[in-house]
C-alpha positions as CSV (number, residue, x, y, z in Angstrom):
1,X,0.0,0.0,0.0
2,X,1.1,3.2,-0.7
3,X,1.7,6.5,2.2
4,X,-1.2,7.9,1.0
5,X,-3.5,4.8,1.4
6,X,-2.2,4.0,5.0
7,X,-2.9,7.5,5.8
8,X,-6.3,7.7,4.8
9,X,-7.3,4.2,6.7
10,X,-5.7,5.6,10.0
11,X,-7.5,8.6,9.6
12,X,-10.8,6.7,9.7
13,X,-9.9,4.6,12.2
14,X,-12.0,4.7,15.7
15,X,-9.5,6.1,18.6
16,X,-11.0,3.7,20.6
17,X,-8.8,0.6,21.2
18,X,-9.8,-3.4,21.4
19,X,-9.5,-5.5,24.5
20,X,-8.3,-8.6,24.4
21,X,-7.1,-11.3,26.9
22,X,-3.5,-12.8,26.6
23,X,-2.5,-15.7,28.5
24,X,1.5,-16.2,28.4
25,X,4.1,-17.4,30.1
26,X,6.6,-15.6,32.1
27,X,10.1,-17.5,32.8
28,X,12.0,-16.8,36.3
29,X,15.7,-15.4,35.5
30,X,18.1,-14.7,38.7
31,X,18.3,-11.3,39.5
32,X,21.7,-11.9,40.6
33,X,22.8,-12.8,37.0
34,X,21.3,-9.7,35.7
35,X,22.8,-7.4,38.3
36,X,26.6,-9.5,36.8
37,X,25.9,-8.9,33.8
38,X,25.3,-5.3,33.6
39,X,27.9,-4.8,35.7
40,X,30.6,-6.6,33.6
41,X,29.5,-4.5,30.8
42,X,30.8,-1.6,32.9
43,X,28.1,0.6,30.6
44,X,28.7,-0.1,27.3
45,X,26.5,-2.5,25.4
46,X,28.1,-6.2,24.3
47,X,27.1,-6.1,20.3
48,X,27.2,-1.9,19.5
49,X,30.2,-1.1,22.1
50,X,28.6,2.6,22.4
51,X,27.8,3.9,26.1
52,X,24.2,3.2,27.8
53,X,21.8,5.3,26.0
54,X,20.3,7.2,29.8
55,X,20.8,6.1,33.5
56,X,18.2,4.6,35.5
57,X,16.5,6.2,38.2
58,X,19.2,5.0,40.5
59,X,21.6,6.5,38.4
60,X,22.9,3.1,36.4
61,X,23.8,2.9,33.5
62,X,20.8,1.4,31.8
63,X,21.4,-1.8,29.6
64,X,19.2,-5.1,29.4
65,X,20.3,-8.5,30.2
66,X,19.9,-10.5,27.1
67,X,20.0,-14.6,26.8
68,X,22.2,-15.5,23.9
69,X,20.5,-18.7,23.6
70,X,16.7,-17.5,24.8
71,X,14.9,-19.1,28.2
72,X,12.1,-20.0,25.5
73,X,14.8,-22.1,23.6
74,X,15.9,-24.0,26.5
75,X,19.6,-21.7,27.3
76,X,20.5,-21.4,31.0
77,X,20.1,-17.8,33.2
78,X,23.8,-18.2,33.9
79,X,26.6,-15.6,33.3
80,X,27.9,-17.8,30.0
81,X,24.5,-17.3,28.0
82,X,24.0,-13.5,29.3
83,X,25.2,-10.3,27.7
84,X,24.2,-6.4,28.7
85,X,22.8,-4.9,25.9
86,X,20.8,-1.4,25.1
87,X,17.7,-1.1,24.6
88,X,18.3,-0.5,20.7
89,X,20.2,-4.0,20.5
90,X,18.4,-5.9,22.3
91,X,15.1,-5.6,20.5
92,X,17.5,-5.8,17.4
93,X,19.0,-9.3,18.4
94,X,15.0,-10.7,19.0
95,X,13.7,-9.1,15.7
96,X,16.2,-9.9,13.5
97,X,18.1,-13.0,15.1
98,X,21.1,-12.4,13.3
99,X,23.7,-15.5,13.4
100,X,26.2,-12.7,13.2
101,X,25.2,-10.0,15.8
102,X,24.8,-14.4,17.6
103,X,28.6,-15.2,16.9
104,X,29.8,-11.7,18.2
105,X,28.4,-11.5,21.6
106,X,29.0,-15.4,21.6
107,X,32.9,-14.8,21.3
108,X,32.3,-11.9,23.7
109,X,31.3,-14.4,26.3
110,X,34.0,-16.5,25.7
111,X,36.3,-13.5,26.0
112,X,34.3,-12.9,29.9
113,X,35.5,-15.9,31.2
114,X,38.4,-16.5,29.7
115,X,39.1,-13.0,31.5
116,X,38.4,-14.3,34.8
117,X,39.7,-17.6,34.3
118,X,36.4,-18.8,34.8
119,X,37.0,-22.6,34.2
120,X,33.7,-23.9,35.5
121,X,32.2,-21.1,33.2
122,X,34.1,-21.9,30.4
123,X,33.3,-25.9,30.6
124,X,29.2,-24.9,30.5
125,X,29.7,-22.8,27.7
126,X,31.7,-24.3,25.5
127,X,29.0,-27.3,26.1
128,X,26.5,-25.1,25.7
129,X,27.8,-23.4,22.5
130,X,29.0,-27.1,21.5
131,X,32.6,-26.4,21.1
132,X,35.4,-28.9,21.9
């Protein structure tokens, strides 16, 4: 459809909205991991590398935990399937699931605990990612 034709239909549109029940499901993640996360990022997001677009009301940077491999695809709430991203990002790595913008922050993990000499870590990722 053209500009002109999406115009005119919102124009005609009713400002009232619908109502309409959602049932969904809501999966527990560890605050604790969160808190990790955004703090290893030390404000600047994993996949852009620019600084936290605003602070939060406690004056934090704000970024948003994100789950490399999703809670809904079965990945652990663990520091090696976590990354701190912006708002901007994250909603970019669920709408366009790129396996590049995947393999970046996937190295960046790697990079974490390797960092930290994070053994344990490094074990339960390199399972999870299935690397040998």
């Amino acid at each position: 459809m053209t500009d002109e034709v999406i115009k005119e239909r919102a124009k005609t549109k009713s400002s009232r909205s619908q109502t309409k029940e959602v049932i969904s499901t809501v999966r527990d993640w560890d605050p604790i991991v969160s808190e990790w996360t955004k703090r290893r990022a030390s404000g600047i997001c994993d996949l852009c590398n620019k600084e936290a677009p605003f602070f939060d009301k406690n004056g934090k940077p704000y970024l948003e935990e994100h789950h490399v491999i999703t809670l809904a695809d079965g990945g652990p709430d663990a520091i090696y399937n976590t990354v701190a991203l912006c708002p901007n990002c994250h909603r970019k790595m669920h709408v366009l699931k790129s396996k590049k913008d995947m393999d970046l922050v996937q190295k960046l993990l790697l990079k974490y605990l390797l960092a930290d000499d994070d053994h344990e870590n490094i074990k339960k990722y390199e399972e999870l990612f299935k690397l040998d």
